[in-house]
N, C-alpha and C positions, 0 to 999 in steps of 0.2 A: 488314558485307557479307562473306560467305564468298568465301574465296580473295582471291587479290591484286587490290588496289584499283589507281584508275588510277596514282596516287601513286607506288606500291612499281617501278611501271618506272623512277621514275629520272628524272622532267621532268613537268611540267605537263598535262595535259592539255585540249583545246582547247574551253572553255566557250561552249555555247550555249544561249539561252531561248527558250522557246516557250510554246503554249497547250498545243498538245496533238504530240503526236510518234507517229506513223506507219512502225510498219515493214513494209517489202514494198511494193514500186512496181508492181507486177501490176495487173489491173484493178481489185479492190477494194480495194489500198490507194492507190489512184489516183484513186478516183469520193471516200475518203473524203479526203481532202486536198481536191480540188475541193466537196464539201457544205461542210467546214469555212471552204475561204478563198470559196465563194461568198456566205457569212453573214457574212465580217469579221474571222474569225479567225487568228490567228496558227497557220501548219504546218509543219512541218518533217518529212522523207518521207526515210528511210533503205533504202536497197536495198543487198544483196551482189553482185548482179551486174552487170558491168560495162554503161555506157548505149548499150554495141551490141552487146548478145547477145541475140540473137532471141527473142521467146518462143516459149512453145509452142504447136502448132495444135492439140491434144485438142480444145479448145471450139472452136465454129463453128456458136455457133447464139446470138444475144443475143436475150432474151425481152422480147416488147412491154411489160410492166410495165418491165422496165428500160429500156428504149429512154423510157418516159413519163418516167424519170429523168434520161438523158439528154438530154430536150429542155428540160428544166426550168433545165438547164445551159448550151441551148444552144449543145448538138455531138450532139445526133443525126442530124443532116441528112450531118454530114461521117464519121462513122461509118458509116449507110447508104449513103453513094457508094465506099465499098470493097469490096475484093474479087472478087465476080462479075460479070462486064458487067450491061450494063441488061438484055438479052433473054435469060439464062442462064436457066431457069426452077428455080426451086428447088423443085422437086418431089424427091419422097421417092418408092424403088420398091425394091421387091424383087425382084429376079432370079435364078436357076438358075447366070447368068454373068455376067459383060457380055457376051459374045459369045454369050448364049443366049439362054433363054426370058424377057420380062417378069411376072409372077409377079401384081403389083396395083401401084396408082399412087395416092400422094397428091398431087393438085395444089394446088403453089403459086403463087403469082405470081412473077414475076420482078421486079426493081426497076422498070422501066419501069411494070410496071401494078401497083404494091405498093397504092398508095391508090385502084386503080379493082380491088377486089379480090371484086367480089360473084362468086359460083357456084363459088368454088375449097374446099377443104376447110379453108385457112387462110384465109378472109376473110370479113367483115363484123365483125372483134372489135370486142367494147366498149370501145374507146380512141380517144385522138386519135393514139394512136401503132400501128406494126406490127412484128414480128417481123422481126430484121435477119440471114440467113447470110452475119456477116463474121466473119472466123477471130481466133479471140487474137491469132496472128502481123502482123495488120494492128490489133487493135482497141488492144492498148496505144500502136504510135506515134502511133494519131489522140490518144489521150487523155493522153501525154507534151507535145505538140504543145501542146494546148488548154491545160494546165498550164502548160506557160511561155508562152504567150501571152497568157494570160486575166490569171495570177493568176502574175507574172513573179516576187511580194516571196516563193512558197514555192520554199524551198532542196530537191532533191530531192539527196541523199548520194550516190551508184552506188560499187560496190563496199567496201560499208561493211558491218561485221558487227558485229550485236545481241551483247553478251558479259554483260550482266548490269544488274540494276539495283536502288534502294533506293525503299520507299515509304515516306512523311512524311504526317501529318495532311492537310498544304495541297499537296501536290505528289509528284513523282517523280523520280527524280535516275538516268538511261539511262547507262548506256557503251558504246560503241561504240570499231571501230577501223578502221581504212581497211587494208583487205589490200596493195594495190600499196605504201602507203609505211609504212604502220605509225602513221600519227596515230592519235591516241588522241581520243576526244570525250566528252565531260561534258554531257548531255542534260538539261537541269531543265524539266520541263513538267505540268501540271495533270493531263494523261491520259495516257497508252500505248494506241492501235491496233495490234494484232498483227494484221495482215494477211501475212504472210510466209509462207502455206503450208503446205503437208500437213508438213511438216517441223521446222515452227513455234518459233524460237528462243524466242519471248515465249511460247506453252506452257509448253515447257521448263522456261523461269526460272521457271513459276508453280509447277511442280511437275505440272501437271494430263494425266492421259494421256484420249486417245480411250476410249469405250467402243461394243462391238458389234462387228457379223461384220465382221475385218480378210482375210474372204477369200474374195469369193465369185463371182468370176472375175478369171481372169488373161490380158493380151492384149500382142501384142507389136502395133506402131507401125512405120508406116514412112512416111514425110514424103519423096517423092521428086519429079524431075521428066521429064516424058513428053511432047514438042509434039504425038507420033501418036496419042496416047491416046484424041483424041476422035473420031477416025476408024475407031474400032472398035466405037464401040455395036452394038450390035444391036437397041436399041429407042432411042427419043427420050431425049437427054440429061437427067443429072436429076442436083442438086445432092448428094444423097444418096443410094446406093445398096449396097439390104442383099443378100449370096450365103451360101449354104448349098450347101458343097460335102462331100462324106465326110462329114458330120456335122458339119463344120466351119463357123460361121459366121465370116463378116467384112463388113468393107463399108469402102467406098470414098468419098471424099469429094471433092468441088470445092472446090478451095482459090480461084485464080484464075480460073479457067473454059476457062483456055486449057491450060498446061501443069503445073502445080501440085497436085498431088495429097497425099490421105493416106489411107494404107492402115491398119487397123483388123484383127487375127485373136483372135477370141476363143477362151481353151479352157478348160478345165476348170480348179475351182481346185486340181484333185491334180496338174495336170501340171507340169513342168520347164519353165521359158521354150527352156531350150537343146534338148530335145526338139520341139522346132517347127523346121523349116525355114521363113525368113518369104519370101524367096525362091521358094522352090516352091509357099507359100499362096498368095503374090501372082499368081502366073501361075495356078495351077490356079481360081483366084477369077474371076480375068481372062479365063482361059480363051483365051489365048496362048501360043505356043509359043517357041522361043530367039529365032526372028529379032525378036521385042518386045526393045528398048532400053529401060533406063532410067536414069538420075543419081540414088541414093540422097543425102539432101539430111540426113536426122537419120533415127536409130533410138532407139525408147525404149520399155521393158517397164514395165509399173503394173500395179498389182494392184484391181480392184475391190472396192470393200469399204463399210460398213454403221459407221458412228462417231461420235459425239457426244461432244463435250466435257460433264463432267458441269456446268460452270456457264459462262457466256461472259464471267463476271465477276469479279475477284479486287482488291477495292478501285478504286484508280485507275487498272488496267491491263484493258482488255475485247479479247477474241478476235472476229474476225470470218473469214469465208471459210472456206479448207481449212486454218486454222490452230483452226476450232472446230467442223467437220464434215467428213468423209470421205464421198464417195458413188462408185458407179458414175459413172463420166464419161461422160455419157449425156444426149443433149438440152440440155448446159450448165446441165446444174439446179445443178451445186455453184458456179459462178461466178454466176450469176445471182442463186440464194439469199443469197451473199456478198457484193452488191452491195446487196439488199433489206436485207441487214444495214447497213452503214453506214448508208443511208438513213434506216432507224433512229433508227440511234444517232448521226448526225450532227445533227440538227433537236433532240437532248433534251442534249447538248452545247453545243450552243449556245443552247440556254436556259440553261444552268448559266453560263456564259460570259459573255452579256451581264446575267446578275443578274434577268432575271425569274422564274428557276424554283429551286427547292435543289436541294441534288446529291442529295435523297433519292428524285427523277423520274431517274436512272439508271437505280437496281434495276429501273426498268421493261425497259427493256430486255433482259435476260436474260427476262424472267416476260414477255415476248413472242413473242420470238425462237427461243427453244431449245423450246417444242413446235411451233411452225410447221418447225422444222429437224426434228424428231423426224418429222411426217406426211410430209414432202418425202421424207427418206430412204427412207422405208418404199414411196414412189412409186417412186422411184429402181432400189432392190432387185429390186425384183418384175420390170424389165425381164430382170434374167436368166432369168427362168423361162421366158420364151418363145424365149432363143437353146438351151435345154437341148429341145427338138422339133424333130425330124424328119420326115421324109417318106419315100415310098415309095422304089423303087428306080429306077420307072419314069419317074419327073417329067422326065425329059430326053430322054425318048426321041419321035422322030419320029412317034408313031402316035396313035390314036383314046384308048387308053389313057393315054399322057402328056398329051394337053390334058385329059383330064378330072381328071388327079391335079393339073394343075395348076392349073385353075381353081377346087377345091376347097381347095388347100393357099391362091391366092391370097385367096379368101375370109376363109379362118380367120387367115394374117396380117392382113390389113386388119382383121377385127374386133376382134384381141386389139391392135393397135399405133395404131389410130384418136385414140386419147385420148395416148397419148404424142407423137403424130407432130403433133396440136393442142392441148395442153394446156392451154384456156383456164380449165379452172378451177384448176390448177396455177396459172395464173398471174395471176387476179384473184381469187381465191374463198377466200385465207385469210383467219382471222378472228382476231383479238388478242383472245378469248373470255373467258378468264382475267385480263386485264388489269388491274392497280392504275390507271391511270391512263384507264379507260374506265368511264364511268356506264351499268354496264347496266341495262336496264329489263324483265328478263326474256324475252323472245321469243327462239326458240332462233336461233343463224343455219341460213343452207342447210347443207347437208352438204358437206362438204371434198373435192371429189375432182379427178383428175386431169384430166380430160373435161368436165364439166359444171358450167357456171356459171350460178347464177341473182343477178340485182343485188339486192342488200338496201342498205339502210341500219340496218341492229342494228349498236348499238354496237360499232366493233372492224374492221367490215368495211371492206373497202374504197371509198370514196367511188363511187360509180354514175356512170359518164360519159355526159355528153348534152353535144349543138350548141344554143349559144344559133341566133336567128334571123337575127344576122348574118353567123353562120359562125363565128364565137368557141368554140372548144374552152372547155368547164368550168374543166379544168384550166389553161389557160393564165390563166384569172382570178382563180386562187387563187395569191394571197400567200404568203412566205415563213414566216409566222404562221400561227396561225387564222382562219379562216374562218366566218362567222355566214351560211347559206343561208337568205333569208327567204322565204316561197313565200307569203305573206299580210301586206300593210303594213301593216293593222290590228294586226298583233302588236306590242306595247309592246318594243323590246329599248333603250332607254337603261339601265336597271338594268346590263346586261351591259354595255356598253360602258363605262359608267363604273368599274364596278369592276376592269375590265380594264387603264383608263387608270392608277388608283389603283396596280392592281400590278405595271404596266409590262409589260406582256402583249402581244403585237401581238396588233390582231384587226382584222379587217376586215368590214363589214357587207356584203353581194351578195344585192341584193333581185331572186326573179326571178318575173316575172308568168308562170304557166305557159300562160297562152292568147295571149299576146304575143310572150313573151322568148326562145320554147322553140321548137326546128328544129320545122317542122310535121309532125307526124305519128308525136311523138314522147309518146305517156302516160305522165308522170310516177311514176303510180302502180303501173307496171309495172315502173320500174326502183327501184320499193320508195319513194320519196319521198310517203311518206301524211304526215308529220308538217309542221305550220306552220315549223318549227326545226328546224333541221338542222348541228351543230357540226362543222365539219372542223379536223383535225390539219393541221399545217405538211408530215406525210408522206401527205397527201388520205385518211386514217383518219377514219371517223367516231369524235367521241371522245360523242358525246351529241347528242339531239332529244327532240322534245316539242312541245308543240301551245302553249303558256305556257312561259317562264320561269321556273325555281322560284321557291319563296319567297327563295332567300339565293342572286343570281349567283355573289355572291363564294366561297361554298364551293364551286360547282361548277368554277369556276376553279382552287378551291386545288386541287381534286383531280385535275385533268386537265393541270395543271401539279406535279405531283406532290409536292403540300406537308402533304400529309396521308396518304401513304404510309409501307410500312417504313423507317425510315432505311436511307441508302447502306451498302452490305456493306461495311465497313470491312477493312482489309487485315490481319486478325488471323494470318495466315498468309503466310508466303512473304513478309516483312516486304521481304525481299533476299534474291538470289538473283544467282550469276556462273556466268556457263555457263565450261567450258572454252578455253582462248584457241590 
């Protein structure tokens, strides 16, 4: 191990074992310690920051695929009751001010009608689940909470810092050290989760830097608190709200609905942060003058930016969140995507774990994840292009000329922002296309974008959600295992089952009669389910269908359990690695 071992301080330091070890207590290295101990396994969750330092509000938007994650957990319900009252509407609007023109309106539902959500621009999605505006600042103490409540046996470390670590054939050997007292800790566990960050110590250690644009706008933050705030609309309150002042965009956010705010100024990325007064953007945004009060609560500058880790994998130790992608913070696509990530890689760990899968179903993981990171980004970016447009001079003005610049410029916002402001196919419509552990069978899938979702079942995709006829969400009936959809009982599947039992596989058979089992008025065939067979992944992926059976279950098994895949990237590099203490 380079540089000084725990040893050379001069005392022992404090041995601990695990399965797998978890750094960064954030929301994704929080959902991945929950996947992990809701399967059984042993976790252990180390954070540097103390366990009442607030997080940060940047995000303020969890995406209905995650929230499906969520409830699979069984704490989406308590996550959704945060934040905004029930009748807060979380509509999205752009405006001239707050105290000005309304400009166009995305309506959302508020929590009260979240699940009665028809005729809104966010509702009808294809889930059992919906799109949550609850802020970081509230979404990690639900998911701290549910952690020691749920799954009480994972240790979670606070203010404990990553310093380095060695990889072994069979395991991985972490050090850490407790900043308040100076304990030192001896980590031995099967994997390493680097969830820790744009900042990422387990990076670091690997050697591995981001690559792409580290700069393609720069915004200064102000997280304050205002009770009059909301007695200055100018139009109907709205949970999110975008202004275009000087040229200057910003926007405004509902944190609690009541008094809790966060202000957002975006500028150019040639500019100086200290070249901003946030102060004078905030009011001229607001379009208030001195006698506006307010309690600044946090300040913080970030830079948006475009970055990928070139692999998310380096033997036993795998990258997930903003420790293996950077984006514009925008729509909560980098924490969301990091949450998708664990999801992942939690369900192909714990196959490795309980001994039904080899750890050569890893590599999948990265040969999944990192081009769905790659198009997400690229979603991501393109959002600055439309804060880099302007408008006339006249948009504010009292007269026949201003509404018509305004209801023009409203237009062309709402068209170009319509797909980011719903991003359903963003958020059900990627495909693990490429995939070692998916049996494709040639048919292309839909096309990836951020707007527009069509349900398929091709290999990769994600699972198509339908209401059986008792009101049973799909997902709710799918196992922590695989899943066998049988849409015709005539089809023979003991072959499968038994090979499955043979190699200790969970699967579950879910036979559904589509003119019976299925919410009425629901065609199967629409949401892409043409095949008699339909195999779903433990992360509701399709991993293969077909009308038969193959000839040989059990290969279709070994492959989808990834035993017939590249072997695992062995840790020929960065064997060990000590960051600075």
């Amino acid at each position: 191990m380079n540089g000084d071992t725990p040893a050379a301080a001069g005392h022992a330091p404090r041995a601990i074992e695990t399965a797998v070890l978890v750094v960064g207590a954030g929301p994704v290295g929080l959902t991945a310690a929950m996947q992990l101990a809701h399967r059984g396994n042993d976790v252990v969750v180390i954070e540097q920051r103390g366990a009442d330092v607030p997080a940060s509000a940047k995000c303020n938007h969890i995406s209905a695929r995650t929230m499906e994650i969520y409830r699979r957990l069984d704490v989406a319900d308590a996550i959704r009751a945060e934040g905004l009252p029930d009748d807060f509407p979380n509509d999205g609007v752009y405006a001239t001010r707050l105290t000005g023109y309304e400009l166009t309106r995305f309506r959302m539902p508020c929590r009260r009608d979240r699940f009665d959500d028809h005729g809104y621009d966010d509702g009808d999605l294809p889930s059992p689940e919906r799109a949550a505006r609850v802020s970081q600042l509230y979404l990690e103490p639900v998911l701290r909470h549910h952690l020691r409540e749920r799954f009480s046996e994972v240790p979670v470390l606070h203010e404990t810092r990553f310093t380095g670590f060695e990889q072994h054939d069979d395991h991985v050997v972490s050090y850490a050290v407790r900043e308040d007292t100076g304990e030192e800790f001896e980590i031995r566990s099967r994997y390493v989760i680097g969830a820790d960050g744009a900042s990422s110590s387990v990076r670091k250690a690997l050697g591995l830097r981001l690559r792409g644009d580290d700069n393609l706008t720069r915004a200064r933050t102000r997280l304050f608190r205002a009770p009059d705030l909301l007695s200055r609309f100018n139009y109907p309150r709205a949970w999110m709200n975008w202004f275009i002042v000087d040229d200057i965009w910003s926007s405004l956010l509902a944190i609690d609905g009541e008094e809790l705010w966060n202000f957002h100024c975006f500028m150019p990325p040639t500019r100086e942060f200290a070249d901003l007064d946030l102060d004078k953007a905030l009011r001229d945004a607001l379009g208030v003058g001195p006698d506006f009060t307010y309690e600044t609560v946090r300040d913080e500058d970030w830079i948006g930016r475009r970055l990928v880790a070139g692999t998310f994998q380096v033997g036993r130790v795998f990258l997930s969140g903003d420790a293996a992608h950077l984006w514009v913070p925008y729509g909560g696509y980098g924490m969301n995507a990091g949450i998708a990530d664990v999801a992942n890689l939690a369900w192909m760990m714990d196959a490795v774990l309980q001994g039904w899968a080899p750890e050569s179903l890893l590599a999948a993981h990265d040969a999944e994840r990192r081009p769905v990171t790659e198009q997400v980004s690229a979603f991501a970016s393109n959002f600055v292009e439309v804060l880099q447009e302007t408008e006339s001079e006249v948009i504010e003005e009292d007269s026949a000329a201003g509404a018509a610049a305004r209801r023009a410029f409203g237009q062309r916002l709402r068209d170009a922002n319509i797909r980011s402001m719903v991003p359903t196919g963003l958020n059900f419509g990627y495909t693990y296309g490429t995939s070692p552990i998916v049996v494709h069978d040639g048919e292309e899938p839909p096309p990836f974008t951020m707007g527009d979702y069509q349900p398929s079942t091709v290999p990769g995709a994600r699972l198509p959600h339908f209401w059986f006829a008792d009101g049973e969400s799909l997902y709710d009936a799918l196992p922590d295992g695989f899943t066998l959809l049988r849409f015709d009982d005539n089809v023979d599947v003991a072959p499968l089952a038994a090979a499955a039992a043979e190699r200790g596989v969970p699967l579950r058979v879910v036979n559904v009669d589509p003119a019976e089992d299925v919410e009425k008025g629901i065609d199967l065939a629409d949401l892409g389910y043409r095949h008699a067979l339909v195999l779903a992944r433990p992360d509701q992926h399709v991993a293969w269908r077909g009308a038969a059976l193959p000839p040989d279950p059990g290969a279709l098994l070994d492959q989808v359990r990834g035993a017939v895949t590249a072997q695992c990237n062995r840790p020929e590099r960065q064997a060990s690695r000590t960051l600075s203490k």
